[in-house]
N, C-alpha and C positions, 0 to 999 in steps of 0.2 A: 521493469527498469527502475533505477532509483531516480531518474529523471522529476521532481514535485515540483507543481506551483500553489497557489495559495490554493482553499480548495473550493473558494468563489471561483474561479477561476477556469476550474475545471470544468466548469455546466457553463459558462457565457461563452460563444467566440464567435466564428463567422460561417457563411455560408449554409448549407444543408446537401444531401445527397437522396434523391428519391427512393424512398424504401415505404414500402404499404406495409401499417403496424397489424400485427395477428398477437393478441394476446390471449391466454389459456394458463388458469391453475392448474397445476399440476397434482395432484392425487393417484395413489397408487392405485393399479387395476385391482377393480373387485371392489374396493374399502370402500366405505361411505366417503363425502366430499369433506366432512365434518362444518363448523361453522362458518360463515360467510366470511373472506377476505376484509380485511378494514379496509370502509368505503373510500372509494379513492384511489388502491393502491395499484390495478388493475392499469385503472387509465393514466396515474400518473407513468409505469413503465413506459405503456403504449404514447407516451408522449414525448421522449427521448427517442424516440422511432423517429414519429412524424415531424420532430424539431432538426432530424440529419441524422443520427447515428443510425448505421446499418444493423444495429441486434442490440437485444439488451437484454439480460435477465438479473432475477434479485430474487432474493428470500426474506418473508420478515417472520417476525414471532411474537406473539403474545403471550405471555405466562406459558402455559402450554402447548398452546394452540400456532401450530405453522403453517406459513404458504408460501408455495413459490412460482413463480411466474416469469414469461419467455415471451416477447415482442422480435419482430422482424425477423433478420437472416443472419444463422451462423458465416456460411458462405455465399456471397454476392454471384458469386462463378456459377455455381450450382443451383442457387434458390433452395440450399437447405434452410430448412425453418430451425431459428435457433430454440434451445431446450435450456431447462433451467439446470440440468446436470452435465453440461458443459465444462468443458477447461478454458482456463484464462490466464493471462501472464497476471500477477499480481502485484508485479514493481514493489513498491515499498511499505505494502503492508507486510511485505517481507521482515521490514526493519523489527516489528514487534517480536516476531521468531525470537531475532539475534537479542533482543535485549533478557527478552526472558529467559533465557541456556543465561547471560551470563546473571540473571537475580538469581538465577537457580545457581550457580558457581559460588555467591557469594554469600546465600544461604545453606551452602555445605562449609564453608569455611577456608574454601579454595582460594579465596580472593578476597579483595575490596575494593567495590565501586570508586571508592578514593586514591588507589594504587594510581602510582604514572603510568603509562603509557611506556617509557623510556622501563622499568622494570622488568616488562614482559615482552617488550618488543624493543631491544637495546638496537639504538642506532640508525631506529626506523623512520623515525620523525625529527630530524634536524637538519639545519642549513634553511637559509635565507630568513633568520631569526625565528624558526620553528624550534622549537624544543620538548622533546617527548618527557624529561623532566618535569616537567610544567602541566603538563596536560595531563588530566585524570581519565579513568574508564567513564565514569558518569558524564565529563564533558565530554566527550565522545558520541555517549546514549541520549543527551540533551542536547545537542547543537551547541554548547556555550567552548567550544576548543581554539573555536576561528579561524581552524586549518580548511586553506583554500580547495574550492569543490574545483577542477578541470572541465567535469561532465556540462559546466554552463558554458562552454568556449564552443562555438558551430566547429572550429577545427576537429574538433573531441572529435566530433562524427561524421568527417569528413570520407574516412574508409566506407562508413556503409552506405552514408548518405549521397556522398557525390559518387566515390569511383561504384559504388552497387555493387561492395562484397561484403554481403550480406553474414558473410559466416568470419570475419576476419575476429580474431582474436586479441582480445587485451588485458591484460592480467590485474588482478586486482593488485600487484605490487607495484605495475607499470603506473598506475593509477594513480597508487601514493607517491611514488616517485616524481610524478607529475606536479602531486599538489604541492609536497616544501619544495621545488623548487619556486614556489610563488612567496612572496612575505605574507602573513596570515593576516586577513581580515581583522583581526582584536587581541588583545591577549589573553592567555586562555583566563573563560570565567567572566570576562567584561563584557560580553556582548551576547549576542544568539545571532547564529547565522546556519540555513539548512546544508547540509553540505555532505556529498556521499563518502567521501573518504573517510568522514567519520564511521561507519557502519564496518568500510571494508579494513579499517582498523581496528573494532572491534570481531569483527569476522577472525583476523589474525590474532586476536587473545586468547580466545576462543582454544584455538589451535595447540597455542602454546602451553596454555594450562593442563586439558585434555589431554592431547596428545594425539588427537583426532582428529580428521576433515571436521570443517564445520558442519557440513551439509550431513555429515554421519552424527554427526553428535546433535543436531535439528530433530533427525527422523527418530536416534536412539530417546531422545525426552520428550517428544513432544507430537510429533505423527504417529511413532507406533501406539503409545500408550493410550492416544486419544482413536485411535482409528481411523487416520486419514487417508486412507489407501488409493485418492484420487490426486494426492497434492504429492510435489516434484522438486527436487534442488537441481536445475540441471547447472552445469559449470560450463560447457563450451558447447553444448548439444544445441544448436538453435530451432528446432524443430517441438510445435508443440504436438505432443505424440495424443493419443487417442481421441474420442469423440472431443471436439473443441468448437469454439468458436476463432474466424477470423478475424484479425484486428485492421484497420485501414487508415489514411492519412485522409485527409480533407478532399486529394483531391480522387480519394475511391481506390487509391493502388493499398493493396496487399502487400503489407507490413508484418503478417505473422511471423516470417522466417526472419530470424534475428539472433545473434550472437549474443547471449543473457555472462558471456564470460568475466566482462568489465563492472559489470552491476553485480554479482556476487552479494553478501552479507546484505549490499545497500537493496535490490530491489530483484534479485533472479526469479524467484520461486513461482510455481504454477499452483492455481489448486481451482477448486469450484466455488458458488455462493454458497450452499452447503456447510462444507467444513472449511471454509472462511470463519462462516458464523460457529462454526461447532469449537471452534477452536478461540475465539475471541469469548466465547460463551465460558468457556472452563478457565480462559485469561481473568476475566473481568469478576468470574462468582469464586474465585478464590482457590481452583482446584492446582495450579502448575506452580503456586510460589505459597511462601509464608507471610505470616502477617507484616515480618521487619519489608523485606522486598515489596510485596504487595502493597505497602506505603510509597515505598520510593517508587515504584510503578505511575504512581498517582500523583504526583508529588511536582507540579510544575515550576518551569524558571519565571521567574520574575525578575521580567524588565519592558519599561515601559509600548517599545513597540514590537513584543513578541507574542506569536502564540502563546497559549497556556497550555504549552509543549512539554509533556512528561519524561519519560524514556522511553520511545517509538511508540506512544499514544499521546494522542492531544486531548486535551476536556477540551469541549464544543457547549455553548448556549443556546439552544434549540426553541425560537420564538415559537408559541401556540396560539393559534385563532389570530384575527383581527381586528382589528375596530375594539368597541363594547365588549367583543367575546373572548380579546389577547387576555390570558392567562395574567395573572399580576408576577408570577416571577417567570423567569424562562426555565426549561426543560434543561436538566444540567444531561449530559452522555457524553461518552467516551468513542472518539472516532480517531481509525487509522484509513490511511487512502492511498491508490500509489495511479503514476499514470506513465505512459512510455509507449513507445510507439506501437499505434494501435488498439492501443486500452486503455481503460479507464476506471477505475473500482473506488466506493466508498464502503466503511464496514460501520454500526453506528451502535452501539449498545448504551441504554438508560445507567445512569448513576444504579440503580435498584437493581440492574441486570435482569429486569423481567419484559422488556422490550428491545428487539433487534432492527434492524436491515440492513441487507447487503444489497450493494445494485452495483452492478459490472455492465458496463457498455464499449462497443464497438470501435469507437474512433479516437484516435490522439496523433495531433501532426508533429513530431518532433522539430522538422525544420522551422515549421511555424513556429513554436516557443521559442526556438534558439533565434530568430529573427525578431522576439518582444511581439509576436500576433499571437491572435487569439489559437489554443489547438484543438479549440473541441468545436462541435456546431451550440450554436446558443440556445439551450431549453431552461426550463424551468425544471421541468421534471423528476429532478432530485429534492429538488425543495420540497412539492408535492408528494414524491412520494415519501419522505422524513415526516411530514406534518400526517399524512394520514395511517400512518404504520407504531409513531412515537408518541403521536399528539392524541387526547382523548374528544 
């Protein structure tokens, strides 16, 4: 789902659902275990169990050296034990995909981050003082466009969430169509505000350049070359297909099945912690873009109360130790996260790119965020496990 809130946010809410945590590194039959997990990391998963979430698993890495790990239950139904080589909806780490096809666009010469909007997509972003004129691709890939999100109106999801038709369709055109009819939050460039329409805007550049679905021109630059043969664009398929985990609302109902049609570009895609990280790994160490992109990659808005929100990655400040032992500067990493009904995932790579985690857990209430509550159960356990995966 492209559904985001802050990403404090995502680890504090209410409630808990009784789940007994089973945690297990996973190493390949036969192979030695190799060096011990970074202390910590273990119990910090297992603690996203026992604080509510029905399953969790994560990958971290060290220079070389990886682990991965699986707390609680894929399926509540069944009492399958979840596994770290799981599928998971990944909402909006999706966004990073889309921005990088288009730094790669604009590192062939296809394009310019700086182009309107109204150039490549004539006619698509205007009315109610919208203007696709005005609006660049890079405001788009930053949040600075101020074209209204819909996806924040409980109405938005009123098909699946009240009437419970789970498979109902809404186009990512319906979507934008949706948003200028709204007057936009700022003008473009004066503000930051997160907003999906941005992406499934971007999603349609994409298109138009190429000549391609997006979702084909995703897998042709950046799944096939990397080898991502577990991760997915579905466009109206709600069904998450092979081994998976299930996603749940707060109040324990099965939220897996879900129409991913309306989130497109902003947040559709499936994949594992795995090549999550395999793929943020060859993002961040320089392998998918050039140095000019790979800047702008990096390259955050500056205003005074926004993230230091890049193009579909945020820089993040990562506090080390406590007391006497806090580190004197913070841990600088690069983090994308996406959340939407029934999941939840953060993806977290060091400045240096020689430390990782991924952690994907079980629960996200959508009705609850669209009501201002809390949508996750409230653990620590992402903190924990960042400080003991990132932190020395």
């Amino acid at each position: 789902m492209g559904v985001r809130v802050k990403r404090a946010a995502l680890w504090t809410g209410i409630g808990a659902l009784a789940v007994t945590a089973t945690v297990t590194i996973a190493t390949a039959q036969g192979e030695p275990s190799g060096p011990p997990a970074p202390a910590g990391f273990e119990e910090a998963v297992g603690r996203t169990v026992k604080d509510g979430f029905p399953g969790a698993v994560a990958y971290a890495r060290r220079g070389g050296d990886e682990w991965r790990t699986a707390a609680g239950v894929a399926d509540r139904a069944t009492g399958e034990r979840a596994r770290p080589e799981q599928r998971f909806r990944i909402a909006s780490n999706t966004k990073a995909f889309v921005s990088t096809v288009l730094l790669q666009l604009e590192g062939e010469g296809r394009l310019s981050l700086d182009d309107s909007v109204e150039r490549w997509l004539p006619g698509v972003v205007q009315g109610s003082g919208n203007d696709g004129k005005a609006v660049t691709i890079r405001q788009l890939l930053n949040h600075t466009s101020g074209i209204y999100d819909p996806t924040t109106e409980a109405s938005f999801f009123a098909p699946y969430l009240e009437d419970g038709d789970r498979d109902h369709v809404i186009t990512p055109r319906e979507v934008i169509a949706r948003s200028v009819r709204h007057q936009p939050e700022f003008a473009p460039g004066k503000g930051w505000s997160y907003s999906n329409t941005n992406y499934l805007l971007a999603g349609l550049v994409i298109e138009a350049v190429t000549h391609r679905s997006a979702p084909d021109e995703i897998h042709r630059r950046i799944l096939a070359p990397l080898g991502l043969t577990d991760t997915s664009f579905p466009v109206t398929d709600p069904e998450v297909h092979g081994s998976h985990l299930h996603g749940y609302d707060l109040q324990g109902r099965d939220m897996t099945r879900f129409s991913p049609s309306y989130d497109w570009t902003a947040g559709a895609m499936i994949s594992t912690v795995d090549e999550l990280a395999r793929f943020e790994r060859a993002l961040f160490g320089g392998e998918l873009l050039r140095p000019a992109q790979q800047r702008e990659l990096k390259t955050p808005v500056e205003f005074p109360d926004a993230p230091a929100y890049g193009l579909g990655v945020q820089r993040m400040e990562v506090p080390c130790g406590t007391g006497a032992e806090r580190q004197a500067e913070p841990l600088t990493a690069w983090e994308t996260d996406g959340a939407g009904p029934g999941y939840t995932s953060v993806s977290l790579t060091t400045d240096d790119g020689e430390r990782q985690l991924v952690l994907a857990a079980t629960a996200y209430d959508l009705a609850a965020e669209l009501k201002g509550d809390p949508p996750v159960p409230d653990s620590k356990g992402l903190l924990k496990a960042q400080t003991a995966v990132l932190c020395d």
